[in-house]
Structures are given as C-alpha cells and as structure tokens.
ZAKOLDREN-392258 format. One record per residue (C-alpha): residue number from 1; chain; x, y, z. Coordinates in nm, 3 decimals. Layout:
# ZAKOLDREN-392258
+-----+-----+---------+---------+---------+
: seq : mol :       x :       y :       z :
+-----+-----+---------+---------+---------+
: NUM :   A :       X :       Y :       Z :
...
+-----+-----+---------+---------+---------+
//
This chain:
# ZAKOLDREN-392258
+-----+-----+---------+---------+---------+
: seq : mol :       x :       y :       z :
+-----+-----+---------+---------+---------+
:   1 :   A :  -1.377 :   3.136 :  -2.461 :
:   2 :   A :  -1.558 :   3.410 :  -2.345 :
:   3 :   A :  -1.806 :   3.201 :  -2.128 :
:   4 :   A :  -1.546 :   3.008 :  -2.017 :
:   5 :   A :  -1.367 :   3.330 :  -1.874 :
:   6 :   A :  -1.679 :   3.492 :  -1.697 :
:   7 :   A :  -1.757 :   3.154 :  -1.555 :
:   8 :   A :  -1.405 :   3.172 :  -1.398 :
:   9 :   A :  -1.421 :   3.493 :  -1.321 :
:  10 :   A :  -1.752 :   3.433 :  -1.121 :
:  11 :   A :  -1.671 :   3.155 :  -0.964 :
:  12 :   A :  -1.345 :   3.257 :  -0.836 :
:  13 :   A :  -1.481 :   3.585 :  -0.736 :
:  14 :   A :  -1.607 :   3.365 :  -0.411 :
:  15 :   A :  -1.355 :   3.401 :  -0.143 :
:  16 :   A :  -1.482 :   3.067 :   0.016 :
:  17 :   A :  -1.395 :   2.894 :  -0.321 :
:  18 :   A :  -1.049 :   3.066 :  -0.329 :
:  19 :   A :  -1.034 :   2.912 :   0.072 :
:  20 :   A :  -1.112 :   2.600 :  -0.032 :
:  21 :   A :  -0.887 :   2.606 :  -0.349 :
:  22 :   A :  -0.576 :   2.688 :  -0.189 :
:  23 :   A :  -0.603 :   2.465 :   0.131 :
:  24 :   A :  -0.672 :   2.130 :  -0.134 :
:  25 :   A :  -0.357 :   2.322 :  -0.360 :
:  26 :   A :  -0.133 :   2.328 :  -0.040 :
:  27 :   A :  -0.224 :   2.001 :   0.093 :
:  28 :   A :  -0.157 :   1.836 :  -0.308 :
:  29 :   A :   0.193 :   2.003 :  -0.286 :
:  30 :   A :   0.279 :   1.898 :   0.050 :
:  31 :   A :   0.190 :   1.556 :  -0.016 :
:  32 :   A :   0.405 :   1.560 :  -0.381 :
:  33 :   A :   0.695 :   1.730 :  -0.272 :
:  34 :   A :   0.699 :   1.538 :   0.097 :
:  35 :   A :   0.517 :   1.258 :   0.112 :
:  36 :   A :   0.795 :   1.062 :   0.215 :
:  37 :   A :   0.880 :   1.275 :   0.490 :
:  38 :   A :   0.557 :   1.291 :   0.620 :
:  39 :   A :   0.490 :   0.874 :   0.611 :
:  40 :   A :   0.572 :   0.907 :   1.049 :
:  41 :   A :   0.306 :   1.168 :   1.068 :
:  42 :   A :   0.069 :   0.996 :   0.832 :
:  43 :   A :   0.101 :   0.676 :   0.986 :
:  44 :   A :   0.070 :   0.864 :   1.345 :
:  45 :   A :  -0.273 :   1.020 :   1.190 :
:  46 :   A :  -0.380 :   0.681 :   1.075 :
:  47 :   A :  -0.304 :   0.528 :   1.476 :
:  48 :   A :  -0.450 :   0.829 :   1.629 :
:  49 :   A :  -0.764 :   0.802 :   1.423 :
:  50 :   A :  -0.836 :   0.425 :   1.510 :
:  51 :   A :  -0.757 :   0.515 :   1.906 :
:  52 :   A :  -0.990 :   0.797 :   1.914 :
:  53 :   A :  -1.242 :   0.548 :   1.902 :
:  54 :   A :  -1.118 :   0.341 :   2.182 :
:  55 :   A :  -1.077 :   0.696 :   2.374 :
:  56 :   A :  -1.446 :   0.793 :   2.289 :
:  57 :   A :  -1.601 :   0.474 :   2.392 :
:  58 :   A :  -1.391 :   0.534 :   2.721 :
:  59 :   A :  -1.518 :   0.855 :   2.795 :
:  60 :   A :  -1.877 :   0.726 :   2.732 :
:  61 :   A :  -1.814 :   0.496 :   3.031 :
:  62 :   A :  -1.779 :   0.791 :   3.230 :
:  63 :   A :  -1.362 :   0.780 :   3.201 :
:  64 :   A :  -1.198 :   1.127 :   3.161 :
:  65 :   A :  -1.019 :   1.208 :   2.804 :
:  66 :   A :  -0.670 :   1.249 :   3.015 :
:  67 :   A :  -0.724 :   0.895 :   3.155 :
:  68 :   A :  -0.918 :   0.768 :   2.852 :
:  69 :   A :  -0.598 :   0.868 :   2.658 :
:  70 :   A :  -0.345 :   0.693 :   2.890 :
:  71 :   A :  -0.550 :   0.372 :   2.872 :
:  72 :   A :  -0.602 :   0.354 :   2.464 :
:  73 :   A :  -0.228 :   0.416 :   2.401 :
:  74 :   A :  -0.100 :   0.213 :   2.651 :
:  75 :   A :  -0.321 :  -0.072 :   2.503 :
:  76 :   A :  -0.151 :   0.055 :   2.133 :
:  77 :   A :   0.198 :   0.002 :   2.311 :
:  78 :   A :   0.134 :  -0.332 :   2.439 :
:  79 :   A :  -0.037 :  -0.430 :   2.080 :
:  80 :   A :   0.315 :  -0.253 :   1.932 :
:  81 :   A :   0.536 :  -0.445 :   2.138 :
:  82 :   A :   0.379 :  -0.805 :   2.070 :
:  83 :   A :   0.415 :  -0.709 :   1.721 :
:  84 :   A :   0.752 :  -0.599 :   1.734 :
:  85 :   A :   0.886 :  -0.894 :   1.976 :
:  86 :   A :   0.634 :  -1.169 :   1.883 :
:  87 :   A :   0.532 :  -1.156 :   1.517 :
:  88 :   A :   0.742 :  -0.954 :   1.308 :
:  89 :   A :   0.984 :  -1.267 :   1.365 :
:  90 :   A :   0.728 :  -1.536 :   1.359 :
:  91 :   A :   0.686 :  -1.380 :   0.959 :
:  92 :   A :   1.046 :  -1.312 :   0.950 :
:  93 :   A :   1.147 :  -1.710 :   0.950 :
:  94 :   A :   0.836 :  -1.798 :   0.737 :
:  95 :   A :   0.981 :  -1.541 :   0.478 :
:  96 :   A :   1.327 :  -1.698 :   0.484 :
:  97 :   A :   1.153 :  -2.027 :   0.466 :
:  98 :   A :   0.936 :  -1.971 :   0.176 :
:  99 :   A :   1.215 :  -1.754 :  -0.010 :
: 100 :   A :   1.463 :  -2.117 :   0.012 :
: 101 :   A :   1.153 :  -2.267 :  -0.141 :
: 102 :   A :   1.121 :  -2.036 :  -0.434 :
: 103 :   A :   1.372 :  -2.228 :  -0.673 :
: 104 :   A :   1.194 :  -2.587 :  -0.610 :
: 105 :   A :   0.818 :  -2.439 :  -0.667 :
: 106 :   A :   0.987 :  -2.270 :  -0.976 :
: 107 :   A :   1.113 :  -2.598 :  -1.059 :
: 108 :   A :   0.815 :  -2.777 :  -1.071 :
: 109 :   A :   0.662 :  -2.552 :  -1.208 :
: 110 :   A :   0.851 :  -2.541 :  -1.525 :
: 111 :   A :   0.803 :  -2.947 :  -1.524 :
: 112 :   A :   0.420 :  -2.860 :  -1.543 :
: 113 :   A :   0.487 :  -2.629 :  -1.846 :
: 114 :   A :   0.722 :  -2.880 :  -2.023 :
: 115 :   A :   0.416 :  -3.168 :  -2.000 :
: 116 :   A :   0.209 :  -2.979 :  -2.162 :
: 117 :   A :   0.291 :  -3.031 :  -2.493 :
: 118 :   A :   0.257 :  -3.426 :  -2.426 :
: 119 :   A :  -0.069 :  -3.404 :  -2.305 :
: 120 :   A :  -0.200 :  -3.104 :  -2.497 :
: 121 :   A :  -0.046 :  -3.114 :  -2.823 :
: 122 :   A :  -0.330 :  -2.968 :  -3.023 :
: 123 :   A :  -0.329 :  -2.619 :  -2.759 :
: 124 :   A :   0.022 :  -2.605 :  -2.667 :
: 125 :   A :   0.372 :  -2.651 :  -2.892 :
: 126 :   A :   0.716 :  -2.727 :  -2.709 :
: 127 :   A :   0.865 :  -2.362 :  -2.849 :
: 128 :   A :   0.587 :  -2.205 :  -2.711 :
: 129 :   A :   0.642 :  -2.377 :  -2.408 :
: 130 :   A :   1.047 :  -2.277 :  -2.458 :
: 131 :   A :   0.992 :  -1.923 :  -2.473 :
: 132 :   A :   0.796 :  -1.933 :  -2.198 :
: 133 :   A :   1.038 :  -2.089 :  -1.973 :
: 134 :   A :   1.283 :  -1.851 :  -2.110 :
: 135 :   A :   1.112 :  -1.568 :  -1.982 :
: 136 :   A :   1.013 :  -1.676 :  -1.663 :
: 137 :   A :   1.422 :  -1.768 :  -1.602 :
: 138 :   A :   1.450 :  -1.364 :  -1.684 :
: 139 :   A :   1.235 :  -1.301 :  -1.469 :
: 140 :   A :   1.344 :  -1.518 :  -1.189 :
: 141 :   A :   1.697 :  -1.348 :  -1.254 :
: 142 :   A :   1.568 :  -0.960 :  -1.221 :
: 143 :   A :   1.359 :  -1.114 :  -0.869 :
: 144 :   A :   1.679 :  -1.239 :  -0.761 :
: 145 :   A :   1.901 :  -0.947 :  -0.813 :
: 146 :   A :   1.600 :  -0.697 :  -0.668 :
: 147 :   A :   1.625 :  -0.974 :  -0.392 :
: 148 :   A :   2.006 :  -0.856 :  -0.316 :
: 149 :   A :   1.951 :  -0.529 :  -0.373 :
: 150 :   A :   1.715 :  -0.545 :  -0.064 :
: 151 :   A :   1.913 :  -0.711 :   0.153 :
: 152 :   A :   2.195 :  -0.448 :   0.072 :
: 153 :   A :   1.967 :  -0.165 :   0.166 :
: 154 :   A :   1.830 :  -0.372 :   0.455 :
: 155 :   A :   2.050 :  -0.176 :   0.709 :
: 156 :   A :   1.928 :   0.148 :   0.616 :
: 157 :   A :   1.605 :   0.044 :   0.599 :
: 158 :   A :   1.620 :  -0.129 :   0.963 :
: 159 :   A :   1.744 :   0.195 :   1.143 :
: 160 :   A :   1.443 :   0.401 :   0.956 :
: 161 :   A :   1.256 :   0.166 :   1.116 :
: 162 :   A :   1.379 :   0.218 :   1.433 :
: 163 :   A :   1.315 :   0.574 :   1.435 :
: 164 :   A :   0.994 :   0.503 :   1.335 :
: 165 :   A :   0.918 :   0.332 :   1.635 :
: 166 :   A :   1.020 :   0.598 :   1.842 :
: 167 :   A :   0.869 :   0.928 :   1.654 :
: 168 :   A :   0.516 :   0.733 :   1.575 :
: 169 :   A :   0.413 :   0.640 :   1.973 :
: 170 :   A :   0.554 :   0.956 :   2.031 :
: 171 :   A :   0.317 :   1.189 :   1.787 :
: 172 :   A :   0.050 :   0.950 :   1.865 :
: 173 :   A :   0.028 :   1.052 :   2.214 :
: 174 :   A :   0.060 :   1.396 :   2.139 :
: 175 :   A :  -0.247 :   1.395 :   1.872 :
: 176 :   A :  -0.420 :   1.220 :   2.099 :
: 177 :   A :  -0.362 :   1.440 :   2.425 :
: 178 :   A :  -0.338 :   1.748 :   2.281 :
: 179 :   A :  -0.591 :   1.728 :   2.022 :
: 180 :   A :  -0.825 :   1.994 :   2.068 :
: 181 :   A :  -0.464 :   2.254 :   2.102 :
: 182 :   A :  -0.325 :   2.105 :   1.756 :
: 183 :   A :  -0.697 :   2.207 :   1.538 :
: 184 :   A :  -0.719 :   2.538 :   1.681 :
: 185 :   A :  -0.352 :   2.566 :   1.627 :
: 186 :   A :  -0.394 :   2.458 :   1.251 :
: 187 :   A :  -0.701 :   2.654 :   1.185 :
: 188 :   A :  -0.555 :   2.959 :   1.337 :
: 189 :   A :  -0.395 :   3.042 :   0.987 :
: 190 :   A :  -0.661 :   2.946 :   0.768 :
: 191 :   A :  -0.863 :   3.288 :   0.667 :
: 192 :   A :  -1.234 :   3.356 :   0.812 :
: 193 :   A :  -1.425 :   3.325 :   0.484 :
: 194 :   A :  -1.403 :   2.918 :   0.527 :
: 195 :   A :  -1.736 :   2.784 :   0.539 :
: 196 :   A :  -1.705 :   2.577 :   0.241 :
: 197 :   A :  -1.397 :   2.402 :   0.322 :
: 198 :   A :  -1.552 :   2.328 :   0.697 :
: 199 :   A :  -1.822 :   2.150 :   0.551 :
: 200 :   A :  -1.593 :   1.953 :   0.304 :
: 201 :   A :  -1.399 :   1.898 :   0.608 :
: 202 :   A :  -1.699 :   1.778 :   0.840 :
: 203 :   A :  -1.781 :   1.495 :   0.510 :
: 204 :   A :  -1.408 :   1.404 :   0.482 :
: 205 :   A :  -1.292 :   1.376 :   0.857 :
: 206 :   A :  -1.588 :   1.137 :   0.934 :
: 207 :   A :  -1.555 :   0.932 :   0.568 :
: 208 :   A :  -1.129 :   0.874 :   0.721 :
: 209 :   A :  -1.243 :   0.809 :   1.072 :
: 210 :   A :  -1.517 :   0.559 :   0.997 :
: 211 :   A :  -1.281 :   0.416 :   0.661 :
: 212 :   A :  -0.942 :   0.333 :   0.906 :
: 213 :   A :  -1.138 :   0.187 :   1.161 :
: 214 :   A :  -1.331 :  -0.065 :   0.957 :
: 215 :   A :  -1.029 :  -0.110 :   0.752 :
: 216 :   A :  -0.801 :  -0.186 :   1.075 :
: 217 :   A :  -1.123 :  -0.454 :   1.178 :
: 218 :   A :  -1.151 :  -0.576 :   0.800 :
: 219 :   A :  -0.758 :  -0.645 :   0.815 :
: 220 :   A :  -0.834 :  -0.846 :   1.154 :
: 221 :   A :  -1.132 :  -1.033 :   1.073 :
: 222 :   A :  -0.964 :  -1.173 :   0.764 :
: 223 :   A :  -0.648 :  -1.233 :   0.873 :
: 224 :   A :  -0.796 :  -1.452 :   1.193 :
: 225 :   A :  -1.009 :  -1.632 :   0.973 :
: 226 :   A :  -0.763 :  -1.745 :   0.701 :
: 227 :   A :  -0.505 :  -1.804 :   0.968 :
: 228 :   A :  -0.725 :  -2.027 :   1.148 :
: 229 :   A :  -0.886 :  -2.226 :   0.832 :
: 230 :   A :  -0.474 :  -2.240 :   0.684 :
: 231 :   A :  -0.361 :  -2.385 :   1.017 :
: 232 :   A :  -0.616 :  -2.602 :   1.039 :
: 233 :   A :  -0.629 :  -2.767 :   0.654 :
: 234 :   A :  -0.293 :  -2.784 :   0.716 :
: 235 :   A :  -0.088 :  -2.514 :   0.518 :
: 236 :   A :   0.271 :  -2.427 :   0.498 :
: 237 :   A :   0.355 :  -2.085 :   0.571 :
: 238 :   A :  -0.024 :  -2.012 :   0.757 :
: 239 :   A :   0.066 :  -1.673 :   0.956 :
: 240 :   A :   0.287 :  -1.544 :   0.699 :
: 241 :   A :   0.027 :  -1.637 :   0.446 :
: 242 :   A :  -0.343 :  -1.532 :   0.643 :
: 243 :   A :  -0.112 :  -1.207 :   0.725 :
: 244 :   A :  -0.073 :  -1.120 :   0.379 :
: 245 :   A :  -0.440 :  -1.190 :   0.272 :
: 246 :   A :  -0.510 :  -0.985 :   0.564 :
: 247 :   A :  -0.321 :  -0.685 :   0.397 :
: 248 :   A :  -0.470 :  -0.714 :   0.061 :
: 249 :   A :  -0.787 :  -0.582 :   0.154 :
: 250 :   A :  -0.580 :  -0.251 :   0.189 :
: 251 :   A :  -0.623 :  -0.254 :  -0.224 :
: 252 :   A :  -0.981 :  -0.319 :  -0.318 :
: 253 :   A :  -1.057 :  -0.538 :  -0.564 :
: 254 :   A :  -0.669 :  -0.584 :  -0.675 :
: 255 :   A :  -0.518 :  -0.684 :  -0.373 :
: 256 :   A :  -0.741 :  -1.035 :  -0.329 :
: 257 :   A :  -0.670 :  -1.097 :  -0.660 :
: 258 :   A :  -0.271 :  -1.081 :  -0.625 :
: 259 :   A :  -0.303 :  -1.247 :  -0.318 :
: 260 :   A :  -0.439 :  -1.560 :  -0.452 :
: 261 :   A :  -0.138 :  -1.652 :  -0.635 :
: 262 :   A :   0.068 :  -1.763 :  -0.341 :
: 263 :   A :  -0.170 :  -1.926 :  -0.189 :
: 264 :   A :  -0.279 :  -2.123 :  -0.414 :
: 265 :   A :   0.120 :  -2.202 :  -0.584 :
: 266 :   A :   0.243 :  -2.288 :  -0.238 :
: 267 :   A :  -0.103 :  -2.520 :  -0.129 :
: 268 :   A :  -0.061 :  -2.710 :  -0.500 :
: 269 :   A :   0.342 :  -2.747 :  -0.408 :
: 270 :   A :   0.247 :  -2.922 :  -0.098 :
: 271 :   A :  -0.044 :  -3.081 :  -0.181 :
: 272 :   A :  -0.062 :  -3.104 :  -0.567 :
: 273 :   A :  -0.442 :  -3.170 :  -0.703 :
: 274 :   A :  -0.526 :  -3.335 :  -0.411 :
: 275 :   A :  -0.885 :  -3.319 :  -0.192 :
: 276 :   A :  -0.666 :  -3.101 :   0.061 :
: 277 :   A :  -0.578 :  -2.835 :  -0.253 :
: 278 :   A :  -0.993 :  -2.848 :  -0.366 :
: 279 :   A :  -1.078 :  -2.798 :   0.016 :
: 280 :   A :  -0.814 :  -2.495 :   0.064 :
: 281 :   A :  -0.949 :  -2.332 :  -0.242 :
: 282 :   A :  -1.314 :  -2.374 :  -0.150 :
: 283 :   A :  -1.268 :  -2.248 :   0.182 :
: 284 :   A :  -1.017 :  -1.949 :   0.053 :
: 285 :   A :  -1.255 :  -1.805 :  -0.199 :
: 286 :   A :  -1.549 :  -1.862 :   0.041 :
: 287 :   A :  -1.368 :  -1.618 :   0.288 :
: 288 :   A :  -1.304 :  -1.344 :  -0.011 :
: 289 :   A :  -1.682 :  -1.375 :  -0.052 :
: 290 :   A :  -1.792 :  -1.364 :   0.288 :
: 291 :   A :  -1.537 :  -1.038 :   0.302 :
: 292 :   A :  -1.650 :  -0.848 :  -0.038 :
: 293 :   A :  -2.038 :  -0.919 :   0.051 :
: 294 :   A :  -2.105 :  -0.929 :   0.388 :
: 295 :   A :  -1.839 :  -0.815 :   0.622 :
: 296 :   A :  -1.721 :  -0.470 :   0.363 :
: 297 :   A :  -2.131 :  -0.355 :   0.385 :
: 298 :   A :  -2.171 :  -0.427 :   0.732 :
: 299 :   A :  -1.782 :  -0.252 :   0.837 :
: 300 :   A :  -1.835 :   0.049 :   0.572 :
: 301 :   A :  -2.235 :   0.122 :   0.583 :
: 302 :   A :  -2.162 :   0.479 :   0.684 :
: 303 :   A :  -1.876 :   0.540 :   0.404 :
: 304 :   A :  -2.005 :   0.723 :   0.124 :
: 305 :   A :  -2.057 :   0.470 :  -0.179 :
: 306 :   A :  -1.827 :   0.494 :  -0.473 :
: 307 :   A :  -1.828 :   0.294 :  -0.770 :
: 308 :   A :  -1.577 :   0.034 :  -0.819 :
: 309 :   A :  -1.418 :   0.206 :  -1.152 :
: 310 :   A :  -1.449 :   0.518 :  -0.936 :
: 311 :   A :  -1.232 :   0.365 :  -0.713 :
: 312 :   A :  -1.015 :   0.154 :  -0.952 :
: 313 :   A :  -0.918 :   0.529 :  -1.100 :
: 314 :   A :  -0.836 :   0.681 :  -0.726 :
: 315 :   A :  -0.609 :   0.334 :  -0.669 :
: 316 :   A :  -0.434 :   0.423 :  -0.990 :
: 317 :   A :  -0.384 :   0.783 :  -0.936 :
: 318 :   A :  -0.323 :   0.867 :  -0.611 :
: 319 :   A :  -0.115 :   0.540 :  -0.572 :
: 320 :   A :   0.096 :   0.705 :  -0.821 :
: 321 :   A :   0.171 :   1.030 :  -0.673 :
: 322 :   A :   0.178 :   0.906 :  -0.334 :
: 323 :   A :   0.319 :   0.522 :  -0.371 :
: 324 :   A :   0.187 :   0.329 :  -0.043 :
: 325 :   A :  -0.004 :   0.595 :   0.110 :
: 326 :   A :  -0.203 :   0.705 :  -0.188 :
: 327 :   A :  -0.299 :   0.328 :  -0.207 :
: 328 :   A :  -0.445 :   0.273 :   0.145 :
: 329 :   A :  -0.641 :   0.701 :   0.141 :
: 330 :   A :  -0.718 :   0.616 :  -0.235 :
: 331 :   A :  -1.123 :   0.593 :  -0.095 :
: 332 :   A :  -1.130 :   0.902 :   0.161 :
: 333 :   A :  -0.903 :   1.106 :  -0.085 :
: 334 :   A :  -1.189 :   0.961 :  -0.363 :
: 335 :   A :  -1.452 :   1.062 :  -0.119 :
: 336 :   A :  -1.287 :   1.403 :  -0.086 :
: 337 :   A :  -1.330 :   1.467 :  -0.464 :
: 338 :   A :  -1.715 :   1.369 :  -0.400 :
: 339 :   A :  -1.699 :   1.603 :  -0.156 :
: 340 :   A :  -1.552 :   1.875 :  -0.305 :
: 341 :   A :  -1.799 :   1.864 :  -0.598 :
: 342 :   A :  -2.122 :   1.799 :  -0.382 :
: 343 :   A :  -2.018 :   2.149 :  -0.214 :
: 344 :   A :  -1.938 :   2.319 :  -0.478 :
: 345 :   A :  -2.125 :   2.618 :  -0.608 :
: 346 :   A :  -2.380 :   2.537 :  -0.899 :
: 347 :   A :  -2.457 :   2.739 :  -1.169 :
: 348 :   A :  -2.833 :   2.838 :  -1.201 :
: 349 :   A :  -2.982 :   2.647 :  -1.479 :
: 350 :   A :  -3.175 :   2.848 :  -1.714 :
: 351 :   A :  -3.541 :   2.762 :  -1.800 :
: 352 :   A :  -3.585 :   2.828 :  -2.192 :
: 353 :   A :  -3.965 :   2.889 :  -2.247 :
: 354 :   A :  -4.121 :   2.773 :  -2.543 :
+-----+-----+---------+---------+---------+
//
C-alpha cells in the first residue's frame, strides 16, 4: 500500500501529468453528461476534418485559405444538397419497399424451417422447429411495435433533423474559416505546464485527421463498388443495399458481418439457390476481402496499428458510453489510450546486481 501511495504521490507530483489528467477527465465528462448535445458539433468536427484536406490541397495549388475555404464548403453544400434532394429519397422508397416485403421473406422463411424436419429428420425435430418459429413470431411482434414507435417519434425526429442541417454547414464554415482564432481561443485556458498533453495531442489530431478521411473514402469505395456489382447481377433494393454495406465499415469487423444478412436473405428471396444467388455471394464476399486486405492497408498506412481485440474492446466500450459516436471514434479514442500511455512517464527500472 505503501508503494502504491509514493508511486502516486510521485507521479502526480508532475504538473504536466495533472495537465494532462484533467483535460482527458473534462473531455470524459463532457462527452458522458452531453454527448447528445454535442452530436451537431461532433458531426461539424468530423466535416471540418475531411474538408481541411480539400482546403490544404487548395492552398498547395497556390489558392489562398479564405478562397480555399469558400471553394471546399461550397463543394460540401452542393454534395449536402444532392444528398438531401436526390438520395435520402431514392433510400427512402427502397426502405418502404423492402419494409412491405418483410412479412413474405418472413414467410418463406418459416416454410424453409418447417421442411426441415422432412428432409433432415435425423438433425432437426418438428418441436424444435415449433419453438423456433415461435420465437421468431415474438420477435417479429417486438420489430413491429419498435417499427410504430418510430414512426410516432418520426416528427420529432424530422425537425431535429432540420436543425441539423442548418447548425452543421453553419459550424462547419466557422471551424473552417476561423480555425487558427478557435485553437488559440481553446488553449488560452489550458495552464502553461502542458507539454505532455501537446504531444498526446500532436499523435491524436493526426491519428482523427488521417482515420475520417480514409474512413469517408473507405465508405465511398465500397459503397460504388457493391452498388455497381448489385445493379448489375441484378438485385432488388441495390442503392439502399450497397449504401448500407457502405456504412458498415464504420464498425470494424462487426459491421460486414451484420451486413451480410440482408443481402444475402433478400438475393435468396429473389433468386432462391440459383447461379444468380452463388454469383452475388462470390462477388459480395470478394469485395469484403478486397476491403479488409487491400483497400483498409493502403487508406490507413499512417494510422497507428491496433490489434483487432484491441479494437473489438474500444467498439464495446466507448460505443457504450457514447452510443453512435463512440462507435465511429472507437479507433482514434483507442489510439488516444496508446497515446496516452506511450507518453506517459516511466518508472526507472532498477538493475539488481548479482
């Protein structure tokens, strides 16, 4: 207890360490206690931090930052509005359309279950087969219920939105104009004995930059390229579909797993086991490859490597505490632990002699 106490003590006794303590302390608690409130000024963080690299590349062609700055966001706006006016509906009516499907793909699949028995008496009985359906139909009932419950809160959730779309271009422009004014504003209050925490800082701020930008590209690539093979095999529901395997690389490791489900129920509704369902799947699991082993190295070379439990753990934790947004920093806030402990003051190890 003793050792434990002078090693706190000592430690501690380092104002840097007390910096760097209470700025990860204060950031923890702001993100607990309002994390919800701050989702428009994370999410304007997140858009500012892929546009500084459009705004650097601009000023490398000999553009000025004011300039540079106009033309990034106003490419962000036009991006925004195509989204808004062009896709969001384009998903919108594929969502209605696949949600009418729902009780015919549950159907048949429940006549799937109920063959079994015939054709595989020796693996599967008919009560097994019973309770099985009889679970599923609770399930199907608690889906259908959350189902209503969302389209009750749909209002609310639509006029969020659209003050969303107002305060997010708005900060955007702001941390992108007046960038330089906003750090020296922030840093003003931290005390002068912070040379740890800039160095953490320096790791972190280049792990986020260089993380959202190759995850905004990853998102792209993948969703083009399942879009494109979908629509041209053939599939049902191909942008709402590609769009969603495009967002499940926002979950590594978990989210092409989950992903796979409805892609492959709606391709065997269509097609059942047919050469067009064996040429979906080859071409579907050939893109998850091509993603985890070529196109994550080549998009993330400069993150700091973390190993897959390591990040399994930070998907579990942070997604937690911080629901959505924990999910999609779950790496950088991962890397910032790394950080943290790479900076850290060691204790001297002591030599015994023999």
């Amino acid at each position: 207890m003793n050792q434990i106490k002078a090693w706190f003590c000592r430690i501690f006794s380092n104002p840097e360490v007390l910096v760097l303590v209470g700025t990860l302390l204060v950031g923890f608690l702001a993100i607990v206690w309002a994390g919800d409130v701050l989702s428009p000024v994370l999410a304007s963080i997140v858009v500012a931090y892929l546009l500084e690299g459009v705004v650097v590349r601009l000023q490398l062609l000999g553009m000025g930052r004011r300039w540079a700055v106009i033309g990034s966001f106003s490419l962000f706006i036009a991006l925004l509005s195509y989204t808004m006016f062009g896709l969001v509906p384009l998903l919108s009516i594929q969502t209605a359309q696949l949600a009418q499907q729902l009780p015919n793909m549950f159907q048949q699949g429940v006549e799937i279950f109920m063959a079994l028995p015939e054709k595989y008496p020796e693996f599967v009985s008919e009560e097994q087969i019973e309770l099985i359906a009889a679970q599923a139909s609770s399930e199907a009932v608690k889906y259908i219920q959350e189902v209503v419950s969302f389209s009750a809160a749909s209002v609310l959730s639509l006029v969020v939105l659209i003050i969303y779309l107002f305060l997010v271009p708005m900060m955007v422009f702001f941390f992108l104009m007046d960038k330089l004014q906003i750090l020296n504003w922030f840093t003003s209050y931290l005390p002068a004995n912070r040379r740890l925490t800039r160095e953490v800082w320096a790791t972190v701020n280049q792990q986020i930059a260089n993380y959202v930008r190759g995850k905004a590209w990853e998102i792209l690539i993948v969703w083009c390229s399942c879009f494109i093979a979908f629509k041209l095999l053939g599939l049902d529901y191909a942008v709402l579909l590609s769009f969603l395997v495009g967002l499940s690389v926002l979950i590594p490791y978990v989210g092409a797993t989950v992903v796979t489900i409805p892609v492959l129920l709606v391709a065997y509704v269509q097609w059942n086991l047919s050469n067009e369902f064996l040429y979906l799947m080859g071409v579907f699991f050939i893109i998850q490859a091509l993603d985890g082993y070529v196109l994550v190295p080549l998009l993330f070379a400069e993150v700091v490597n973390l190993h897959p439990v390591a990040i399994i753990v930070a998907i579990l934790f942070f997604g937690g505490i911080w629901g959505f947004w924990g999910v999609f920093f779950a790496i950088p806030l991962a890397t910032l632990v790394q950080a943290v402990m790479v900076a850290w003051p060691k204790e001297p190890i002591a030599l015994v002699e023999n």
